[in-house]
N, CA, C and O atoms as CSV, one atom per row, in Angstrom:
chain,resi,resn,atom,element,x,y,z
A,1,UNK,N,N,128.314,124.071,83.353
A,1,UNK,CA,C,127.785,122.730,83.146
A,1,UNK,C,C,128.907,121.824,82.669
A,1,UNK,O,O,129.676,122.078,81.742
A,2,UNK,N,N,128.901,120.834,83.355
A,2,UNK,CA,C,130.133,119.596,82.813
A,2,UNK,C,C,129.591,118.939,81.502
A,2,UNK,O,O,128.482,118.522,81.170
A,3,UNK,N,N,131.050,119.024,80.770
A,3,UNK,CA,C,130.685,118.570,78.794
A,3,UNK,C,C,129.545,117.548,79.096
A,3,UNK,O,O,128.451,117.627,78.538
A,4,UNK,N,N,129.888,116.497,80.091
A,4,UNK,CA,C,129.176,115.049,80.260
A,4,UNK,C,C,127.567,114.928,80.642
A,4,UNK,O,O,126.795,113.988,80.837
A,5,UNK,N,N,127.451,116.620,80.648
A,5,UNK,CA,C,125.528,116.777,81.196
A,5,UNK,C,C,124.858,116.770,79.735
A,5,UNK,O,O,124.471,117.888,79.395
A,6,UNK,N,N,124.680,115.933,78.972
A,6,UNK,CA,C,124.016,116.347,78.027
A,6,UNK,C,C,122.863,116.243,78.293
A,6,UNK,O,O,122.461,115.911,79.409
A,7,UNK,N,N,121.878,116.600,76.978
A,7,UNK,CA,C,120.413,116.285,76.746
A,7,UNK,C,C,120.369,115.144,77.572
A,7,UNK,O,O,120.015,115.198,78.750
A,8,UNK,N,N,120.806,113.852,76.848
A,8,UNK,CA,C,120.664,112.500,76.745
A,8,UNK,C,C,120.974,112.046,78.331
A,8,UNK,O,O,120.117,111.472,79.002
A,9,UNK,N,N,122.142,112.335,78.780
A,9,UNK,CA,C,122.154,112.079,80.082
A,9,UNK,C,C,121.075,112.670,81.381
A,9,UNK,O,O,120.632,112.038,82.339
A,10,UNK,N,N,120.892,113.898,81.054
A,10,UNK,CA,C,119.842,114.673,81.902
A,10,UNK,C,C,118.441,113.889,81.550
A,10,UNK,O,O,117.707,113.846,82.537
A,11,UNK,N,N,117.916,113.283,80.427
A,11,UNK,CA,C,116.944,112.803,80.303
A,11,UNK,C,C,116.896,110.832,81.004
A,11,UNK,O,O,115.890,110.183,81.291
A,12,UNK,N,N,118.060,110.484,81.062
A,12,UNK,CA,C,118.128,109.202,81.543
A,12,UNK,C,C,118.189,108.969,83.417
A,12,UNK,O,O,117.753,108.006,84.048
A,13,UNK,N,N,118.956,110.341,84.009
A,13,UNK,CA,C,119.040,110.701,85.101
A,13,UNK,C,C,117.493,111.079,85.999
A,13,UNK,O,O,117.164,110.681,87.117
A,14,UNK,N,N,116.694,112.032,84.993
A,14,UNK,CA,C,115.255,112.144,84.975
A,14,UNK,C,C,113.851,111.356,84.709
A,14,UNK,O,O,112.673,111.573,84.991
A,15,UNK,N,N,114.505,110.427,84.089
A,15,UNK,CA,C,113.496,109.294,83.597
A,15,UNK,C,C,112.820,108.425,84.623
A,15,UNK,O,O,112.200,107.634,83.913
A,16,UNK,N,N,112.648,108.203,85.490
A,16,UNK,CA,C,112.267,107.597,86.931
A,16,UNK,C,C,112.627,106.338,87.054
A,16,UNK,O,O,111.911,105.395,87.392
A,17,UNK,N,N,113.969,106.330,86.719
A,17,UNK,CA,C,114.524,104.419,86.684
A,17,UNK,C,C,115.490,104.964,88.274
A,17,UNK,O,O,116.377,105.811,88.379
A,18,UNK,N,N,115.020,104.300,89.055
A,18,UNK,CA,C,115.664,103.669,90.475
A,18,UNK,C,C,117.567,103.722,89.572
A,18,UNK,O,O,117.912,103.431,88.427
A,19,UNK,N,N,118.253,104.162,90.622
A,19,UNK,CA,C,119.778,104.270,91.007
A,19,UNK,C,C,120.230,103.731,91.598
A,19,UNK,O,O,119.668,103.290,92.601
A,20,UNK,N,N,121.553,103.455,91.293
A,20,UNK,CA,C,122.553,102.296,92.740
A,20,UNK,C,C,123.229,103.566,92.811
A,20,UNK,O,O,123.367,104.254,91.799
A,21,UNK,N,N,123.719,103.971,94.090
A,21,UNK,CA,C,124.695,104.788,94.461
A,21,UNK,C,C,125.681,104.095,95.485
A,21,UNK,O,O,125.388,103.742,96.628
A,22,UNK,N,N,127.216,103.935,94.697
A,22,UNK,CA,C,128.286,103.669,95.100
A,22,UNK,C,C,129.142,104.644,95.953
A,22,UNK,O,O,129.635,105.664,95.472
A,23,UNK,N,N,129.304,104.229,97.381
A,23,UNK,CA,C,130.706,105.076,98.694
A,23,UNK,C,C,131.425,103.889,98.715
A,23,UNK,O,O,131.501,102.713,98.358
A,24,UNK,N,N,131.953,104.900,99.376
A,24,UNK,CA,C,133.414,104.221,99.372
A,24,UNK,C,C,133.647,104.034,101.673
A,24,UNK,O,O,134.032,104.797,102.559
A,25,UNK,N,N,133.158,102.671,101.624
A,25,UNK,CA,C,133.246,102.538,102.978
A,25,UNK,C,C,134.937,102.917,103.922
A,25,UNK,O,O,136.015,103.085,103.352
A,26,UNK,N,N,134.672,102.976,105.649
A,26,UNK,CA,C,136.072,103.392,105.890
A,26,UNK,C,C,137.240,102.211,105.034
A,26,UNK,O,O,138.329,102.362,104.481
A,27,UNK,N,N,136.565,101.329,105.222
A,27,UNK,CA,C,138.031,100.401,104.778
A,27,UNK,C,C,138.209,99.939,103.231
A,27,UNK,O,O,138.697,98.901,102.783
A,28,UNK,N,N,137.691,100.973,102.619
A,28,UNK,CA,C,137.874,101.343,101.426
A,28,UNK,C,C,136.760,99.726,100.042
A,28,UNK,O,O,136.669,99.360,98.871
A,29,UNK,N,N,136.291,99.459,101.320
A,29,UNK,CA,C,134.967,98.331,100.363
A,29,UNK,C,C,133.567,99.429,100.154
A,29,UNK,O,O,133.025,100.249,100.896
A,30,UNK,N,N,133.282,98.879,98.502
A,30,UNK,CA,C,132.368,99.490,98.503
A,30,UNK,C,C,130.957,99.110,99.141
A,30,UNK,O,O,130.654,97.950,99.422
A,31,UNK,N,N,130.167,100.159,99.329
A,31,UNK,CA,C,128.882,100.202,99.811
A,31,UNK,C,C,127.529,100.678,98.678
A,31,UNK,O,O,127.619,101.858,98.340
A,32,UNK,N,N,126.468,100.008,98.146
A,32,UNK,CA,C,125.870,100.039,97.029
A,32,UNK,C,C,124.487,100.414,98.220
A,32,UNK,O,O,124.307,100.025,99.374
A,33,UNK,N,N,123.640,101.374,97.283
A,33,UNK,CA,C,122.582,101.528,98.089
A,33,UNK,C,C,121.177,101.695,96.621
A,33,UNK,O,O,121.517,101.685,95.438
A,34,UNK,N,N,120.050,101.799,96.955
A,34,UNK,CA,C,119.591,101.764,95.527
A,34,UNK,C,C,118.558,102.989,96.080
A,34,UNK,O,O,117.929,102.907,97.135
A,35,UNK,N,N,118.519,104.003,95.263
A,35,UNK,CA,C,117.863,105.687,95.728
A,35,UNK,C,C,117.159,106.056,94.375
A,35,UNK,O,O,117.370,105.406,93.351
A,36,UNK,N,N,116.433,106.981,94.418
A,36,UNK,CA,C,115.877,107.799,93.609
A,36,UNK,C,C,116.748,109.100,93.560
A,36,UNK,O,O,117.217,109.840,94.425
A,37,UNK,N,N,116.776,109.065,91.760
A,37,UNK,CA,C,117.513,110.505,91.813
A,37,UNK,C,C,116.633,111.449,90.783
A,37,UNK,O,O,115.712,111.110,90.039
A,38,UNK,N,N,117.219,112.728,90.989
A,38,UNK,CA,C,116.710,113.862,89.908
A,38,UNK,C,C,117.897,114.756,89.904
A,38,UNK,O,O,119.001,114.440,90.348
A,39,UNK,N,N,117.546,116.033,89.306
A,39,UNK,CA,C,118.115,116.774,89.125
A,39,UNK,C,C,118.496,118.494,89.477
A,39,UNK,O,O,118.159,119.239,88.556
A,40,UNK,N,N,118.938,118.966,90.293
A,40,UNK,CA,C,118.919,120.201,90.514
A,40,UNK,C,C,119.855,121.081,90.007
A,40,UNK,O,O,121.022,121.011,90.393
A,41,UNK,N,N,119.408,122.114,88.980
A,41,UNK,CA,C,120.422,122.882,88.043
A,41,UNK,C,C,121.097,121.163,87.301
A,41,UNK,O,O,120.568,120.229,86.699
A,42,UNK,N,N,122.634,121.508,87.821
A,42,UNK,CA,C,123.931,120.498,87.203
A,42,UNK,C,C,123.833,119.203,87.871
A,42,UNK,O,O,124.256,118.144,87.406
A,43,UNK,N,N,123.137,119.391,89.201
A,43,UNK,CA,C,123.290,118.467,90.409
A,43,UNK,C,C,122.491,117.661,90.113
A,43,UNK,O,O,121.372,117.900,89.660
A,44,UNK,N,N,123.110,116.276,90.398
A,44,UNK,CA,C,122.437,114.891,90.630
A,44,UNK,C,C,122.335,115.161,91.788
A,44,UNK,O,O,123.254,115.439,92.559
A,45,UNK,N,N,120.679,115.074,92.115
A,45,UNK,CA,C,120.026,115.001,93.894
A,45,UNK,C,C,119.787,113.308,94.219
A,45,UNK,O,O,119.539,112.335,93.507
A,46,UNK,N,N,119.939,113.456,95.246
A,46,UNK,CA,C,119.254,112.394,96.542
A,46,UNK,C,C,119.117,112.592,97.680
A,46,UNK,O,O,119.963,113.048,98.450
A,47,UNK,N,N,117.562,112.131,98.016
A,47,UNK,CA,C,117.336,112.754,99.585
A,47,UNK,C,C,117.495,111.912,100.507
A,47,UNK,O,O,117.132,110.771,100.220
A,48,UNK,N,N,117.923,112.076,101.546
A,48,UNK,CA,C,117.971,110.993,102.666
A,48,UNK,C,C,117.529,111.923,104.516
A,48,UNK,O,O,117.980,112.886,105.135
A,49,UNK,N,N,116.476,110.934,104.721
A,49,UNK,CA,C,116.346,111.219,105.982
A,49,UNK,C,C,117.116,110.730,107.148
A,49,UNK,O,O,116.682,111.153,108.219
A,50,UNK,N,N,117.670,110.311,107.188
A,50,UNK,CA,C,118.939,109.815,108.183
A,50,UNK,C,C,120.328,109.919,107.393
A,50,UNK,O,O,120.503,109.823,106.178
A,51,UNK,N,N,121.381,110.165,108.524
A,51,UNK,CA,C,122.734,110.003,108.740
A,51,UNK,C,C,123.149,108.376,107.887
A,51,UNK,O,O,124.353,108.121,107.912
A,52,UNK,N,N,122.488,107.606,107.365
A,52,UNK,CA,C,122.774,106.606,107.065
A,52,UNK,C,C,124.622,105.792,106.746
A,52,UNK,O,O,125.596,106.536,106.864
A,53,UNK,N,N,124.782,104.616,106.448
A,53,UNK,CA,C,126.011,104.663,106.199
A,53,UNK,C,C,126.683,105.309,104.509
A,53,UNK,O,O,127.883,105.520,104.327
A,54,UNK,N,N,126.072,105.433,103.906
A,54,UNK,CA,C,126.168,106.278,102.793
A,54,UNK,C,C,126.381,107.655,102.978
A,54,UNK,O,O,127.177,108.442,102.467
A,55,UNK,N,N,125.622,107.755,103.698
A,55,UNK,CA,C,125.711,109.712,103.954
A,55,UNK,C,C,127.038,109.851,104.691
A,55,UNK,O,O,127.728,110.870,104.704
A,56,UNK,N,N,127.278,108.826,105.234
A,56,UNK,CA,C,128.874,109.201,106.666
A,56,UNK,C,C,129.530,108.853,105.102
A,56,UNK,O,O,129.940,109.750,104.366
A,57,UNK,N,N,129.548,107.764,104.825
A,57,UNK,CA,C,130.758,107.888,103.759
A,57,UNK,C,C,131.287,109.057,102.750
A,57,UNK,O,O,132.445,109.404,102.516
A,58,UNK,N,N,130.107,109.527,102.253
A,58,UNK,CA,C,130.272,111.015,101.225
A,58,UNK,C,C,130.699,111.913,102.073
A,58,UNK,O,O,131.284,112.860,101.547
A,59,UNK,N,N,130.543,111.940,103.885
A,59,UNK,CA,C,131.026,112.779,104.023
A,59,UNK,C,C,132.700,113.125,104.166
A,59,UNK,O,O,133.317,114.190,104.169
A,60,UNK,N,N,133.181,111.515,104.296
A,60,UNK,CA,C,134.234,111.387,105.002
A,60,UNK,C,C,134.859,111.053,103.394
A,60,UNK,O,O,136.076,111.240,103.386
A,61,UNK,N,N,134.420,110.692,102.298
A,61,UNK,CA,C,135.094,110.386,101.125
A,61,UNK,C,C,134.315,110.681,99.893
A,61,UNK,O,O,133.626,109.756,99.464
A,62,UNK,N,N,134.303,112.074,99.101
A,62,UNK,CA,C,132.889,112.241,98.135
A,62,UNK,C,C,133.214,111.725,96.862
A,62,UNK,O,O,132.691,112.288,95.900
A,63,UNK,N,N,133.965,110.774,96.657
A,63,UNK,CA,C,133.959,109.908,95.220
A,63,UNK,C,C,132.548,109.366,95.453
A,63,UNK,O,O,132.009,109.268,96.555
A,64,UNK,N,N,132.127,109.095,94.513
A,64,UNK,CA,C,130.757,108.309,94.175
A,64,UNK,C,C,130.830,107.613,92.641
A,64,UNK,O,O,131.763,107.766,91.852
A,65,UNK,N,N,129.872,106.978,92.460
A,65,UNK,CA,C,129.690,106.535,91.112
A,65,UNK,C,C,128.046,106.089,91.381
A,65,UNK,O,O,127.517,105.688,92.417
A,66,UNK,N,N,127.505,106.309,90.113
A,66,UNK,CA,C,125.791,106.064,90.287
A,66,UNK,C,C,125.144,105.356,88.947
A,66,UNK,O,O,124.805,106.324,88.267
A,67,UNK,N,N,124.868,104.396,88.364
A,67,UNK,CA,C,124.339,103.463,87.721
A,67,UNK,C,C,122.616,103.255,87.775
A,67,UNK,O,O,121.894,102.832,88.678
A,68,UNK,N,N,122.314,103.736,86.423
A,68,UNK,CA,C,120.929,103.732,86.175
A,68,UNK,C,C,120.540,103.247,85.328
A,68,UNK,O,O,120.792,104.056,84.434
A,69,UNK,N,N,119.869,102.116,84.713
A,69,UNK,CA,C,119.457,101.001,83.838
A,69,UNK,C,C,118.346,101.654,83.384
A,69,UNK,O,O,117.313,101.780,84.041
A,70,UNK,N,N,118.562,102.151,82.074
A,70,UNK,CA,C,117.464,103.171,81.590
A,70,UNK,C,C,115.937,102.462,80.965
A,70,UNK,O,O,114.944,103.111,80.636
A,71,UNK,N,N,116.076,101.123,80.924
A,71,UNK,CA,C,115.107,100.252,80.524
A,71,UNK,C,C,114.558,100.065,78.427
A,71,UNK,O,O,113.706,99.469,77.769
A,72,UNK,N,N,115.687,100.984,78.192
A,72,UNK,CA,C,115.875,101.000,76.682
A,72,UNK,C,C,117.134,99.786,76.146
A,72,UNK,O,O,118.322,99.654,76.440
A,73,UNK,N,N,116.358,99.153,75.388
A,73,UNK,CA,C,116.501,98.360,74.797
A,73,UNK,C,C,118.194,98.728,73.650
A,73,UNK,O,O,118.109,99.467,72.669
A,74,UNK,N,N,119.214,98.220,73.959
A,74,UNK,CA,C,120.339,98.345,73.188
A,74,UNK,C,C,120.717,97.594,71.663
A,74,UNK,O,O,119.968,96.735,71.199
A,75,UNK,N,N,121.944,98.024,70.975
A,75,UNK,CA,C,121.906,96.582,70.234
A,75,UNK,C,C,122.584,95.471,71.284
A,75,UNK,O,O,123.240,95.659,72.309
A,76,UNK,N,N,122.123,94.119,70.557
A,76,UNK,CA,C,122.267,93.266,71.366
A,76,UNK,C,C,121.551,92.717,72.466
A,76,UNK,O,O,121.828,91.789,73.225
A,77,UNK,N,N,120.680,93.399,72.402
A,77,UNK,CA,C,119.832,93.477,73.509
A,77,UNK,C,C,120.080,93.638,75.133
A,77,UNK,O,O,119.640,93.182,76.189
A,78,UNK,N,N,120.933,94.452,74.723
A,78,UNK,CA,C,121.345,94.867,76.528
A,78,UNK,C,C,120.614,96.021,76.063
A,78,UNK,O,O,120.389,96.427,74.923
A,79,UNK,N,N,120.113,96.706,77.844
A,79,UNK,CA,C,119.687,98.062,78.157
A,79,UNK,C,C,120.563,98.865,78.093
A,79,UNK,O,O,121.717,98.557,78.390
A,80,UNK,N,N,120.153,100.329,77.611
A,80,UNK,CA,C,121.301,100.747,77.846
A,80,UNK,C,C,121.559,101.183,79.309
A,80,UNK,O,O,120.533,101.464,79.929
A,81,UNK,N,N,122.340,101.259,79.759
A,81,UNK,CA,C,122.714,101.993,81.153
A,81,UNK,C,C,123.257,103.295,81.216
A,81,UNK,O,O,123.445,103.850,80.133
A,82,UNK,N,N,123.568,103.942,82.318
A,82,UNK,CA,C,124.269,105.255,82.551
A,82,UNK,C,C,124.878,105.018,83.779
A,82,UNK,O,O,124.213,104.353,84.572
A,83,UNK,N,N,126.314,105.513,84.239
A,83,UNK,CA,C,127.203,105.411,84.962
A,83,UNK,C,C,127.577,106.772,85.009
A,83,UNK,O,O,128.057,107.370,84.046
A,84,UNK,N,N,127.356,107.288,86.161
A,84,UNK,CA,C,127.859,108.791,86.520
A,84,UNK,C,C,128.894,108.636,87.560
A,84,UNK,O,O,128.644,108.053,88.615
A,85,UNK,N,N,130.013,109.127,87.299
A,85,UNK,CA,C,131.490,109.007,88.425
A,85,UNK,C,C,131.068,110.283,88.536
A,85,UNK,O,O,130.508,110.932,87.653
A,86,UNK,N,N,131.481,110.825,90.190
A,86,UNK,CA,C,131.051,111.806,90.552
A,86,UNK,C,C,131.562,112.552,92.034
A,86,UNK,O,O,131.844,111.999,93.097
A,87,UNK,N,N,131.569,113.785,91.741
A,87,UNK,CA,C,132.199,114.757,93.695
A,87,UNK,C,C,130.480,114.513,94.301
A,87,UNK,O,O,129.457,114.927,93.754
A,88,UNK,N,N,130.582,113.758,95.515
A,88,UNK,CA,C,129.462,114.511,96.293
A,88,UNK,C,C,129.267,115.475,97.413
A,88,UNK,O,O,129.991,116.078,98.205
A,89,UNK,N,N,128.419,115.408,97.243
A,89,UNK,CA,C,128.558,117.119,99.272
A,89,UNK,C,C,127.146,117.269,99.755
A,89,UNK,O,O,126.224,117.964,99.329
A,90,UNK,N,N,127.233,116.340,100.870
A,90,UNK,CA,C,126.130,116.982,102.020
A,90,UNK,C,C,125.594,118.140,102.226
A,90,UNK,O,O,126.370,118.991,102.662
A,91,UNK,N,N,124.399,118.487,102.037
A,91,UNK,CA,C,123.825,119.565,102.381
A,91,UNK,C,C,122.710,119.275,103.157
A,91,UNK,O,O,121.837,118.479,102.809
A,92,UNK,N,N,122.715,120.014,104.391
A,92,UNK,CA,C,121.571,120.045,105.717
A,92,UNK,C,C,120.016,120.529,105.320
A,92,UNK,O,O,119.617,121.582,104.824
A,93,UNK,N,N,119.319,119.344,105.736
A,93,UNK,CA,C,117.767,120.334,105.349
A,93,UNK,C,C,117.239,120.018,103.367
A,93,UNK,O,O,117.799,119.764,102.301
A,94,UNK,N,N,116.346,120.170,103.710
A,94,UNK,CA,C,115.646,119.794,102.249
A,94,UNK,C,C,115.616,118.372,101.410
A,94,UNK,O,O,115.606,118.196,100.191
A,95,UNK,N,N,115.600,117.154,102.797
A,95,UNK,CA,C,115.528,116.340,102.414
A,95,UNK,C,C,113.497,115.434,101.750
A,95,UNK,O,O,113.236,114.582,100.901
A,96,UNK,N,N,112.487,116.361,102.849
A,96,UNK,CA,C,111.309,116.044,102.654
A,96,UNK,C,C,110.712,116.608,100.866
A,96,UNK,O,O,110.178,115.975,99.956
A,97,UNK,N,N,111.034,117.730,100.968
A,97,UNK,CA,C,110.687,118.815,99.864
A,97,UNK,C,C,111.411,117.913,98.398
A,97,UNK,O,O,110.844,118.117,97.325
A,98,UNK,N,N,112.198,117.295,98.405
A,98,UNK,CA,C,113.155,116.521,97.644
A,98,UNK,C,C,112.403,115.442,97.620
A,98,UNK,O,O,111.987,115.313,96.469
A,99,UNK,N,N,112.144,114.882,98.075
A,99,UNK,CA,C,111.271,112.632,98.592
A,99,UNK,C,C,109.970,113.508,97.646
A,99,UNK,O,O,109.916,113.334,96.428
A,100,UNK,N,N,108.916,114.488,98.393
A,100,UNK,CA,C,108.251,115.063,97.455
A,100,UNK,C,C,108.287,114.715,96.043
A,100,UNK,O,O,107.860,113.692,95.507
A,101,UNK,N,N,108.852,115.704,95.531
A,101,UNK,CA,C,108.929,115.839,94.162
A,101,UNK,C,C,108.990,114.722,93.493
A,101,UNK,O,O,108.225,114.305,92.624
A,102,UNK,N,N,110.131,114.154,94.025
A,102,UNK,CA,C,110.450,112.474,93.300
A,102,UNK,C,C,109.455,111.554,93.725
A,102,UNK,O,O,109.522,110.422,93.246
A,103,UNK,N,N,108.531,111.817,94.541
A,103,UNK,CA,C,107.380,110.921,94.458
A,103,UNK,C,C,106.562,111.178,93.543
A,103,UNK,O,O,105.831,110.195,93.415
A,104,UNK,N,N,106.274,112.029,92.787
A,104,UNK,CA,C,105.516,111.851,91.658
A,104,UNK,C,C,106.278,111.709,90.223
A,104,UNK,O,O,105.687,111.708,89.143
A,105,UNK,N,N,107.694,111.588,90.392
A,105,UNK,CA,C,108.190,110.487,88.897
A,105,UNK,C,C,108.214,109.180,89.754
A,105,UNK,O,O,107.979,108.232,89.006
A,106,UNK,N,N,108.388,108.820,90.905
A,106,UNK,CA,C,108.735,107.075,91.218
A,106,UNK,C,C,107.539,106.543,91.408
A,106,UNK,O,O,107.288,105.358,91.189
A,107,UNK,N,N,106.677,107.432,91.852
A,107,UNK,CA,C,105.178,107.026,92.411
A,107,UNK,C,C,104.069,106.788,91.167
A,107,UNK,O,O,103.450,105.792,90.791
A,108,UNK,N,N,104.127,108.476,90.617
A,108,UNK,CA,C,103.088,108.704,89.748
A,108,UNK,C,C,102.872,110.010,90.075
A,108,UNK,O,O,103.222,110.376,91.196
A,109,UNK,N,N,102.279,110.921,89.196
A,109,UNK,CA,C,101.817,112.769,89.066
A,109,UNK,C,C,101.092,112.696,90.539
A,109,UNK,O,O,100.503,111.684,90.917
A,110,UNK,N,N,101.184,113.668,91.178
A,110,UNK,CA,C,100.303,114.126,92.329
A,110,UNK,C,C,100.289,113.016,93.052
A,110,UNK,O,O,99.171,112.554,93.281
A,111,UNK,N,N,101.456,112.304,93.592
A,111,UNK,CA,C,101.921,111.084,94.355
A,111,UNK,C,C,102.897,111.824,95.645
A,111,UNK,O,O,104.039,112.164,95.336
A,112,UNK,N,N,102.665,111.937,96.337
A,112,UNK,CA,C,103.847,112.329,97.465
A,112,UNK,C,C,104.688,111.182,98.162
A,112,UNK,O,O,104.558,109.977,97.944
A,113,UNK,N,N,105.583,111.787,99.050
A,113,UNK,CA,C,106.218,110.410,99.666
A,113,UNK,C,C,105.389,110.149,101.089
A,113,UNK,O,O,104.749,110.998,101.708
A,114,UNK,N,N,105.544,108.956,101.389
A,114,UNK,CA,C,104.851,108.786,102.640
A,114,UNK,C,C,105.623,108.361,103.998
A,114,UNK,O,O,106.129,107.304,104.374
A,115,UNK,N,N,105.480,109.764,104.618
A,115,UNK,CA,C,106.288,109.973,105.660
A,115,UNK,C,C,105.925,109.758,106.787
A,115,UNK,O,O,104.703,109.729,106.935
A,116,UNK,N,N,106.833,109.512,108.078
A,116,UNK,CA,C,106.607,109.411,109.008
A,116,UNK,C,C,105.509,111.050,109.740
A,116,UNK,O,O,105.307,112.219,109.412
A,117,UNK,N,N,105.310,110.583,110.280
A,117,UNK,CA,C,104.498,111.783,111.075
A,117,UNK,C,C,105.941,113.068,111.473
A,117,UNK,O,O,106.964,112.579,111.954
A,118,UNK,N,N,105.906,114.347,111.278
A,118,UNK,CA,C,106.688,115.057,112.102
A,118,UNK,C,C,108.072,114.317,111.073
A,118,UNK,O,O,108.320,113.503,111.962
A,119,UNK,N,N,108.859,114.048,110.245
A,119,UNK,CA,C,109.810,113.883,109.746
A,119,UNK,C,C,110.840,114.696,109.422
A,119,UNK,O,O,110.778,115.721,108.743
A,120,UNK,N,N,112.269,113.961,110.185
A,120,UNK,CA,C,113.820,115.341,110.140
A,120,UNK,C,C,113.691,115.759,108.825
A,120,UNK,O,O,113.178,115.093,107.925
A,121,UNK,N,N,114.112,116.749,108.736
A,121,UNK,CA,C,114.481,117.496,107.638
A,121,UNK,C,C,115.556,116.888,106.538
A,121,UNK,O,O,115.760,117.236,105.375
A,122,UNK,N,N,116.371,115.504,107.603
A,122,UNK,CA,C,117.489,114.774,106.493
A,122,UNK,C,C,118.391,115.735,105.876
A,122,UNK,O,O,118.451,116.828,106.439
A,123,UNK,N,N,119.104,115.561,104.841
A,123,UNK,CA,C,120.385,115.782,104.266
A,123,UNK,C,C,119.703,115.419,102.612
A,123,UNK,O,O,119.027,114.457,102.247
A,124,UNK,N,N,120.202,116.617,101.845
A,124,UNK,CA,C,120.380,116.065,100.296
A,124,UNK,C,C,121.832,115.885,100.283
A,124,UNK,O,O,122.740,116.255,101.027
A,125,UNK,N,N,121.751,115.025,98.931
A,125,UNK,CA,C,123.476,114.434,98.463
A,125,UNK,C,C,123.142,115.090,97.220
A,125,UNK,O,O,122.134,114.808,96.572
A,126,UNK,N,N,124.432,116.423,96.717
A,126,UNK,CA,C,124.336,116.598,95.655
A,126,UNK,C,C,125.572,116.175,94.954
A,126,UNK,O,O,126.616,116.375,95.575
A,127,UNK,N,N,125.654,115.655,93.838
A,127,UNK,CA,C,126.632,115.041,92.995
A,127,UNK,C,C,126.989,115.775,91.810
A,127,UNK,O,O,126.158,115.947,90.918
A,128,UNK,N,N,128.318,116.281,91.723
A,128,UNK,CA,C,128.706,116.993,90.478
A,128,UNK,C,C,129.253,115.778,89.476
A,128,UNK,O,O,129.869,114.819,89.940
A,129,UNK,N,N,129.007,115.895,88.265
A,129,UNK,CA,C,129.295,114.869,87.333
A,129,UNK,C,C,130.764,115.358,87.269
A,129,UNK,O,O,131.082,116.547,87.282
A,130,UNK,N,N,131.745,114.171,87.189
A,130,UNK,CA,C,133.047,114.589,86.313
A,130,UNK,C,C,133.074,113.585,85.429
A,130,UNK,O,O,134.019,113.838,84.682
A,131,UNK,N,N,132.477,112.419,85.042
A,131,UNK,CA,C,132.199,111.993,83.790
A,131,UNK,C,C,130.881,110.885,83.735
A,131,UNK,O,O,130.097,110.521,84.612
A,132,UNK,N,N,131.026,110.508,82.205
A,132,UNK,CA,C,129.841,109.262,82.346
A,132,UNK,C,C,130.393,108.481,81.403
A,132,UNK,O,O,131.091,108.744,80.424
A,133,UNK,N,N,129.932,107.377,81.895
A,133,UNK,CA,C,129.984,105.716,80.659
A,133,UNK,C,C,129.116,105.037,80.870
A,133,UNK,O,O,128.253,105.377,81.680
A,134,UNK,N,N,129.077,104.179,80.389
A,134,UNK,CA,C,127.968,103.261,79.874
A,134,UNK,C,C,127.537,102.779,78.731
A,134,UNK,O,O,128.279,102.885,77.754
A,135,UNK,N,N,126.579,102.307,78.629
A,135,UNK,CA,C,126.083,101.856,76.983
A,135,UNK,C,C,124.835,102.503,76.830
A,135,UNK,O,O,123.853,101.973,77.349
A,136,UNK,N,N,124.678,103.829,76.043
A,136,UNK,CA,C,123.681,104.206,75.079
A,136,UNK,C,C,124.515,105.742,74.536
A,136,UNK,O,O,125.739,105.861,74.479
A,137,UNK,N,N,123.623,106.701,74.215
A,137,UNK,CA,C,123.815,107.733,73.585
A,137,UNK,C,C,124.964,108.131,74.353
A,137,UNK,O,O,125.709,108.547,73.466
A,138,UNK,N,N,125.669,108.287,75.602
A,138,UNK,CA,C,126.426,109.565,76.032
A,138,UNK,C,C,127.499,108.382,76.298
A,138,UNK,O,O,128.015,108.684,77.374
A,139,UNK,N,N,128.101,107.135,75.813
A,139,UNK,CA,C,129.341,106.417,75.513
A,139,UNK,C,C,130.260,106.806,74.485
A,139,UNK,O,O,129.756,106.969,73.373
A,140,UNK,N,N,131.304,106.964,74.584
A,140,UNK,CA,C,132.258,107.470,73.823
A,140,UNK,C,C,132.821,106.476,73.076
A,140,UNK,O,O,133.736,106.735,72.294
């Protein structure tokens, strides 16, 4: 487990606050997309049913960075946020089984995702943390 998985981060990553996930396009501009994430074991998940331009980018460049506005109140009154810099890696298959699950933290308990009829199997993006910043508990 990377030092940077704490409690605090695993609980802000899990909390059902919507994600921006940052690639790194070919000509090196970034590309912002806004996903649902969770957690598998160490892995920051995201499912995607298409090849999208995000998915070509992680494949062709797996820097990432992922920003989640935890909706807690800071001093100062900023939220705090979480910023995960991160390796990602395509993996084939288990993109429905994934939309699943996270439909009942984005949706609500016993909420599924609502899929096309017959839907690809898609690609998960799993993300290894190599650090975090931001403003709340896991800022240094």
């Amino acid at each position: 487990m990377s030092d940077a998985l704490t409690p605090e981060v695993r609980a802000a990553i899990e909390g059902g606050h919507l994600a921006t996930l940052v690639t790194l396009n070919p000509d090196g501009s970034p590309q912002a997309s806004v996903v649902w994430v969770g957690m598998d074991g160490d892995e920051v998940v995201t499912a995607h049913l298409g090849r999208y331009q995000k998915v070509r980018n992680i494949e062709r460049d797996p820097r990432v960075v992922l920003t989640i506005i935890t909706g807690v109140s800071g001093e100062h009154g900023l939220d705090q946020y979480l910023v995960v810099h991160g390796t990602a890696r395509i993996t084939e298959g288990g993109a429905v089984p994934l939309l699943d699950r996270l439909a009942g933290v984005y949706l609500g308990p016993d909420q599924s995702m609502p899929l096309p009829d017959d839907p690809p199997a898609g690609v998960v993006n799993r993300i290894t943390i190599d650090r975090v910043t931001g403003v709340g508990p896991w800022a240094s």
